[in-house]
N, CA and C atoms as a LAMMPS dump frame, in Angstrom:
ITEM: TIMESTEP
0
ITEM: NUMBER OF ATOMS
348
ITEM: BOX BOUNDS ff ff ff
-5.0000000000000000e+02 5.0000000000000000e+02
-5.0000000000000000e+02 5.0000000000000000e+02
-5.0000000000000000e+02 5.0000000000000000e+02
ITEM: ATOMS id mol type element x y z
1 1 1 N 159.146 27.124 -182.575
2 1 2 C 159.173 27.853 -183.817
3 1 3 C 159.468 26.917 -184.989
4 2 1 N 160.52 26.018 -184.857
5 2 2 C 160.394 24.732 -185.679
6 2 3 C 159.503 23.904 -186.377
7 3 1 N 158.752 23.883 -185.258
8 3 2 C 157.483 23.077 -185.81
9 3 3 C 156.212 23.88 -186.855
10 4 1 N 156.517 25.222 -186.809
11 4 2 C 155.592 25.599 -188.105
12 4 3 C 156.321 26.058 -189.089
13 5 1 N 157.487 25.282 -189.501
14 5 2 C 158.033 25.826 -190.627
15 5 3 C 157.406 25.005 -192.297
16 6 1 N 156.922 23.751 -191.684
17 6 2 C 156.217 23.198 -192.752
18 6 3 C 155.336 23.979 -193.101
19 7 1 N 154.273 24.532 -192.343
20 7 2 C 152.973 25.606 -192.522
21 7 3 C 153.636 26.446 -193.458
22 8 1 N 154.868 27.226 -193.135
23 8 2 C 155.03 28.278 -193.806
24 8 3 C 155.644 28.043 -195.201
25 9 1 N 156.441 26.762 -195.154
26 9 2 C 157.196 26.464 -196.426
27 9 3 C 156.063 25.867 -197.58
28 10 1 N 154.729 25.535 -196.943
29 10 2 C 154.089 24.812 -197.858
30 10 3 C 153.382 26.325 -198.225
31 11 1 N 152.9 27.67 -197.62
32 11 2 C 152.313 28.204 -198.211
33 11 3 C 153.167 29.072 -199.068
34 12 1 N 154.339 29.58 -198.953
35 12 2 C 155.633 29.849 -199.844
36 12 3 C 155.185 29.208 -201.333
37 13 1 N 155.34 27.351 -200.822
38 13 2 C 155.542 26.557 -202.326
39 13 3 C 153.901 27.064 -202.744
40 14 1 N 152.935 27.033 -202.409
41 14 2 C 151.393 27.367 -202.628
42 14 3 C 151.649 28.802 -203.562
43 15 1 N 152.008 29.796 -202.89
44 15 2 C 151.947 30.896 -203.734
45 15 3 C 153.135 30.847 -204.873
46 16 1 N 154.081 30.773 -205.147
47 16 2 C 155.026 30.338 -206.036
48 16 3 C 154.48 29.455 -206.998
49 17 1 N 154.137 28.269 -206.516
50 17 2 C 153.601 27.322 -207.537
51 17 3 C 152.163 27.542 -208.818
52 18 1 N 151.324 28.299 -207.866
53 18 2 C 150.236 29.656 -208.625
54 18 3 C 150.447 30.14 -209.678
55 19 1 N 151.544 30.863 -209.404
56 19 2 C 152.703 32.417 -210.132
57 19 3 C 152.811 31.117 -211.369
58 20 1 N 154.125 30.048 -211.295
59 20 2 C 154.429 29.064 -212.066
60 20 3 C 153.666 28.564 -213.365
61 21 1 N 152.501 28.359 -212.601
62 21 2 C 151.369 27.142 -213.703
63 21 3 C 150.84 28.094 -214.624
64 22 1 N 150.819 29.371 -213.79
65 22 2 C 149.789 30.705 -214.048
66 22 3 C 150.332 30.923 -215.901
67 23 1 N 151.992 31.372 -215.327
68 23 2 C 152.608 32.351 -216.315
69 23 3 C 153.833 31.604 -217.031
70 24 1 N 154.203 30.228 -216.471
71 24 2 C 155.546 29.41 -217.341
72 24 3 C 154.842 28.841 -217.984
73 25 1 N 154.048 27.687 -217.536
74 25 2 C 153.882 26.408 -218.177
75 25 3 C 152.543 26.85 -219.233
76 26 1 N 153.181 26.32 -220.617
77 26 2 C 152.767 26.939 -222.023
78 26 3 C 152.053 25.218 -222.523
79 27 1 N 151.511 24.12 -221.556
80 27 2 C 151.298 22.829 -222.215
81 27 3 C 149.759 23.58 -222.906
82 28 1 N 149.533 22.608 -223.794
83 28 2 C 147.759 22.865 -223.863
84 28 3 C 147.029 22.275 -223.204
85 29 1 N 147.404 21.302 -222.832
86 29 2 C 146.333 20.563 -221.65
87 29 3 C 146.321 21.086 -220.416
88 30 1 N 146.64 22.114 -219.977
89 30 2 C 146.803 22.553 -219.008
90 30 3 C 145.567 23.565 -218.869
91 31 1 N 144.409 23.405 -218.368
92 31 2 C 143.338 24.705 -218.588
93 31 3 C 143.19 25.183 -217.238
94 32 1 N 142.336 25.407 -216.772
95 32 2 C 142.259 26.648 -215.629
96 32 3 C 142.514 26.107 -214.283
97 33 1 N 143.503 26.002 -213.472
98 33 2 C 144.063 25.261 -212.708
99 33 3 C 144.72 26.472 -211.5
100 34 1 N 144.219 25.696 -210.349
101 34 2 C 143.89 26.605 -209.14
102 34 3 C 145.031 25.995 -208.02
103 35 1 N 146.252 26.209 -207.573
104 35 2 C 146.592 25.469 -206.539
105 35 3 C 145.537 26.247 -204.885
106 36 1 N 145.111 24.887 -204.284
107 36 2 C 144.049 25.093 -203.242
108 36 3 C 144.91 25.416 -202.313
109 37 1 N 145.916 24.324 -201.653
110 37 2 C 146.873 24.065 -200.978
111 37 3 C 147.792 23.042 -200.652
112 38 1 N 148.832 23.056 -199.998
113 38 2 C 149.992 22.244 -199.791
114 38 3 C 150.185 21.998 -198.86
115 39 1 N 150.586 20.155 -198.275
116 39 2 C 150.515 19.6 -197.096
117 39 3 C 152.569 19.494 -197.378
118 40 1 N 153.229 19.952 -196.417
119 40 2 C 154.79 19.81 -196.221
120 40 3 C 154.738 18.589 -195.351
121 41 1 N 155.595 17.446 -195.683
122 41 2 C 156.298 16.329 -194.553
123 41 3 C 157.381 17.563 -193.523
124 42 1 N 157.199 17 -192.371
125 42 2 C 158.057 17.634 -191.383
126 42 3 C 159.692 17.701 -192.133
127 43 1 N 160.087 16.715 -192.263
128 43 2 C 161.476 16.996 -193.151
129 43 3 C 161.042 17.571 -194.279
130 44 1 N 160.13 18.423 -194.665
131 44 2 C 160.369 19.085 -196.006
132 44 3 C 160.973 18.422 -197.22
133 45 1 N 160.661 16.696 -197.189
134 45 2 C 161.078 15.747 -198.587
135 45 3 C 160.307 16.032 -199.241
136 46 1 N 158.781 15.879 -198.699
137 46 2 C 157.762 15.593 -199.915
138 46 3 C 156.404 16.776 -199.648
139 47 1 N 156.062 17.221 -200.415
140 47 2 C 154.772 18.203 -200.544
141 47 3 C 153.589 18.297 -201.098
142 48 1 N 152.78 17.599 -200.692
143 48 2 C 151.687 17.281 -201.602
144 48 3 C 150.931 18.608 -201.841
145 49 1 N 150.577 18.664 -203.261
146 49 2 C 149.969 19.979 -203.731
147 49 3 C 148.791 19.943 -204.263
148 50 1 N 147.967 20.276 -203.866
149 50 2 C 145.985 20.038 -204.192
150 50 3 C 145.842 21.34 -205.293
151 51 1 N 145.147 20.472 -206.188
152 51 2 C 144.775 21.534 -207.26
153 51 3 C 143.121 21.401 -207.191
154 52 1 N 142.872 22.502 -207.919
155 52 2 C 141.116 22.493 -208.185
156 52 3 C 141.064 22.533 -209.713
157 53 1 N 140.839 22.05 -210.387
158 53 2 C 140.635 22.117 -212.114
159 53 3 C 139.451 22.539 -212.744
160 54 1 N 138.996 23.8 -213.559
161 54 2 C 137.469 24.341 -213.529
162 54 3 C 137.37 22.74 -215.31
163 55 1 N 136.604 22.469 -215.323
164 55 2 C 135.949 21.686 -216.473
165 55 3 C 135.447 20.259 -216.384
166 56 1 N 135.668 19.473 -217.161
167 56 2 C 135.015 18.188 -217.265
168 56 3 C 135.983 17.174 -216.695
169 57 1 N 135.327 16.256 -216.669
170 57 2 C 136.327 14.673 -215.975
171 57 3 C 138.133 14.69 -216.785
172 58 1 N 137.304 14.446 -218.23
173 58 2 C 138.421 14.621 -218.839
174 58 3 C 139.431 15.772 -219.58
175 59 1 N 138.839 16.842 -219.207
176 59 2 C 139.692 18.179 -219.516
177 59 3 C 140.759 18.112 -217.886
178 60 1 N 140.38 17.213 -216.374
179 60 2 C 141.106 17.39 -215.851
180 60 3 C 142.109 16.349 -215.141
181 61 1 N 141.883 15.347 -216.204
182 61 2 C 142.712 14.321 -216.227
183 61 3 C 143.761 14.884 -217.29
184 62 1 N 143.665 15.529 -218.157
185 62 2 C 144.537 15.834 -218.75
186 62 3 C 145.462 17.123 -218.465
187 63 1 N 144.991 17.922 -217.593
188 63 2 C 145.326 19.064 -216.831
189 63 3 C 146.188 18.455 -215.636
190 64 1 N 145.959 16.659 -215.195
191 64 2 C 147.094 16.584 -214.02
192 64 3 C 148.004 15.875 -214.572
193 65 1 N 147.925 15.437 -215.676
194 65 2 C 149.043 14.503 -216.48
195 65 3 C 150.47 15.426 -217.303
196 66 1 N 149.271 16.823 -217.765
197 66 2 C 150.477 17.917 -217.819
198 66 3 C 151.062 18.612 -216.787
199 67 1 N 150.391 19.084 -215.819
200 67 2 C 150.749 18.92 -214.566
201 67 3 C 152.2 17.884 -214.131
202 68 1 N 151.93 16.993 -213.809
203 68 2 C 152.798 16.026 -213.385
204 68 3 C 153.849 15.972 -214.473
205 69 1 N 153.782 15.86 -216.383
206 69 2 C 154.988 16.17 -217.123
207 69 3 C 155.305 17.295 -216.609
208 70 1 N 155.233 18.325 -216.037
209 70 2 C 156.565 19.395 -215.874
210 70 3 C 156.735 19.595 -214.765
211 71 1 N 156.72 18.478 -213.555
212 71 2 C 156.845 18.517 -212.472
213 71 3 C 158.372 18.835 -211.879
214 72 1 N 159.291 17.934 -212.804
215 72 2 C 160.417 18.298 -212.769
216 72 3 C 161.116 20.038 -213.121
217 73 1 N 160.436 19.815 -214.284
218 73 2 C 160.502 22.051 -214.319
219 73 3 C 160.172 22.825 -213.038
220 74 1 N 158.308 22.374 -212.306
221 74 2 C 158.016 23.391 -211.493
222 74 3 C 159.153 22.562 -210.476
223 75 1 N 159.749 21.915 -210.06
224 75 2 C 160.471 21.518 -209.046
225 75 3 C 161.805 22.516 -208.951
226 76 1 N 162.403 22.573 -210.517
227 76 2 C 163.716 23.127 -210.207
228 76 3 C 163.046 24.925 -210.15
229 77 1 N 162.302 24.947 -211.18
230 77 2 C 162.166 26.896 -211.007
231 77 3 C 161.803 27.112 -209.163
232 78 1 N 161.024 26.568 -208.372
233 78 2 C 160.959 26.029 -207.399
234 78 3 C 161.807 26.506 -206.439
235 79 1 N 163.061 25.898 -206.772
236 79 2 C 164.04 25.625 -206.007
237 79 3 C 165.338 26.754 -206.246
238 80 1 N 164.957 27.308 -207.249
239 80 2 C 165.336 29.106 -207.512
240 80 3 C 164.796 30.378 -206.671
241 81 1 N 163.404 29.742 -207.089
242 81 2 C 162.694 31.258 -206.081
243 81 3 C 162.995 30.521 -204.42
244 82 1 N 162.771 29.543 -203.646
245 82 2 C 163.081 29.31 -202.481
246 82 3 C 164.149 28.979 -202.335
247 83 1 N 164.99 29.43 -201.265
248 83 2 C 165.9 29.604 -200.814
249 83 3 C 165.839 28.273 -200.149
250 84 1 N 165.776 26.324 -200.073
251 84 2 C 165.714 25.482 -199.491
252 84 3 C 167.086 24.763 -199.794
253 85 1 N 167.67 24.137 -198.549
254 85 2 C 168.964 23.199 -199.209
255 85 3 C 168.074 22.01 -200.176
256 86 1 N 167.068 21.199 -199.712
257 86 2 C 166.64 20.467 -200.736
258 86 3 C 164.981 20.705 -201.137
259 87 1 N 165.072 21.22 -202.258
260 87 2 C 163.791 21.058 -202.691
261 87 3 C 162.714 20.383 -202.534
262 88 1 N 161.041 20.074 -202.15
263 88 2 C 160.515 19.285 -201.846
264 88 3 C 160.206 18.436 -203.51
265 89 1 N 160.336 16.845 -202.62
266 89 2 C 159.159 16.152 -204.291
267 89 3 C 157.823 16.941 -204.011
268 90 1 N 157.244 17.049 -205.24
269 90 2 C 156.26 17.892 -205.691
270 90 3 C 154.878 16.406 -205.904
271 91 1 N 153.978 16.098 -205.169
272 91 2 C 152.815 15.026 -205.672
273 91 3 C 152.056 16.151 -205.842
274 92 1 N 151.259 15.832 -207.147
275 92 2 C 150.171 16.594 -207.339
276 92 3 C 148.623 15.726 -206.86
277 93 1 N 147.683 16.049 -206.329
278 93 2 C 146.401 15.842 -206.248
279 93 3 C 145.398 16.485 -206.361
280 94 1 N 143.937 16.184 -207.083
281 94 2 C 142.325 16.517 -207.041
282 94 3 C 142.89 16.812 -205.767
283 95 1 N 141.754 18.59 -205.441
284 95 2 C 141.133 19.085 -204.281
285 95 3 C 139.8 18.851 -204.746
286 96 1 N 139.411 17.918 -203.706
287 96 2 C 137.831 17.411 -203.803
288 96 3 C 136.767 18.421 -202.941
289 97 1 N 137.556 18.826 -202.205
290 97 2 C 136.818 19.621 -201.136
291 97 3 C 135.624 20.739 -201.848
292 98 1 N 136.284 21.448 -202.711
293 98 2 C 135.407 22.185 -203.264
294 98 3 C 133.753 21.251 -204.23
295 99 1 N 134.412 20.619 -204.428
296 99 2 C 133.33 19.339 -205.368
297 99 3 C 132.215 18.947 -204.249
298 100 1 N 132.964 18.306 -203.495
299 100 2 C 131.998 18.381 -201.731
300 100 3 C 130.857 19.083 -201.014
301 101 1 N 131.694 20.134 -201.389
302 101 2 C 130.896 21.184 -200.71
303 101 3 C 129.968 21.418 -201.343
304 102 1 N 129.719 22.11 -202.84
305 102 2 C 128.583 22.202 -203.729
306 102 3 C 127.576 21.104 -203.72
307 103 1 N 127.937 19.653 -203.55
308 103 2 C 127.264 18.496 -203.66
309 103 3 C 126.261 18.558 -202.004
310 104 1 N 127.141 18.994 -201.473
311 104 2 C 126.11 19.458 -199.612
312 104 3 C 125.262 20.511 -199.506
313 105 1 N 125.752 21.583 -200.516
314 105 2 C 124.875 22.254 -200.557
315 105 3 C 123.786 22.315 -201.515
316 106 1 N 123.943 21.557 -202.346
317 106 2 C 123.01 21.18 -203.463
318 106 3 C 121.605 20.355 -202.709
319 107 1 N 122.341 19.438 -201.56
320 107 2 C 121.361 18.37 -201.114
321 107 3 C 120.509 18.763 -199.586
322 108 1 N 121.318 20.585 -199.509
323 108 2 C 120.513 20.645 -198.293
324 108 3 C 119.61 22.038 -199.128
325 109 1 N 119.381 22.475 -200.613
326 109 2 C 118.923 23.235 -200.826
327 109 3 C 117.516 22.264 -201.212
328 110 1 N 117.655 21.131 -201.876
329 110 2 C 116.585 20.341 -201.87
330 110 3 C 116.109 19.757 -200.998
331 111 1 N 116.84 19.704 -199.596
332 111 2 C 115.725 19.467 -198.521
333 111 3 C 114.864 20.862 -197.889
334 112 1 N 115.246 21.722 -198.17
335 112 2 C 114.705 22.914 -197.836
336 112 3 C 113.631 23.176 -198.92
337 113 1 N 114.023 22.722 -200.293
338 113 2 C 112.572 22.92 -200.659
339 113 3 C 111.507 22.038 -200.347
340 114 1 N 111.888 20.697 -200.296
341 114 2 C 110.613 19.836 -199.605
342 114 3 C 110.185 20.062 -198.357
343 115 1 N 110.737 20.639 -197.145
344 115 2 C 110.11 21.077 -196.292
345 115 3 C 109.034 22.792 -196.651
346 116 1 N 109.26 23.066 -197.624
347 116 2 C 108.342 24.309 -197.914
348 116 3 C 107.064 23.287 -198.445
């Protein structure tokens, strides 16, 4: 039972962290920003958190830089709503996956038209 408490603590921080970006954080660089999901270290130190960002290169370079300035905020509000003796560090990262996928399906819709 131990061993899936990361699973559960990372989807906890996943939905919490949502709620957070959604309805606290007032930056302007911050535009439409999706947490995908969260990888927990077995000790629950560190949590890496995948975002999806809807816009351009640079609308979401600037969306992880505000991001990352109030990392320390989403860390402590964080550490209010979960009940953890220590809070996880919070890394933010690009979820590429979605970018991926469109790019595969883009390249198998154009092989389907050259086989017509």
């Amino acid at each position: 039972m131990a061993n899936n408490r990361p699973g559960r603590v990372g989807e906890q921080i996943k939905k919490e962290l949502s709620l957070l970006i959604q309805s606290e954080l007032k930056d302007p660089r911050i535009g439409f920003v999706t947490v995908t999901g969260v990888d927990v270290t077995n000790d629950l130190s560190q949590a890496k958190v995948y975002l999806s960002v809807f816009g351009s290169e640079e609308e979401k370079q600037a969306s992880l830089k505000g991001i990352e300035r109030a990392s320390g905020f989403l860390r402590s509000e964080l550490g209010k709503l979960i009940r953890l003796r220590h809070t996880p560090e919070l890394i933010f990262k690009f979820d590429e996956s979605i970018q991926y996928g469109s790019h595969i399906e883009k390249l198998l819709g154009e092989i389907t038209k050259e086989d017509k």
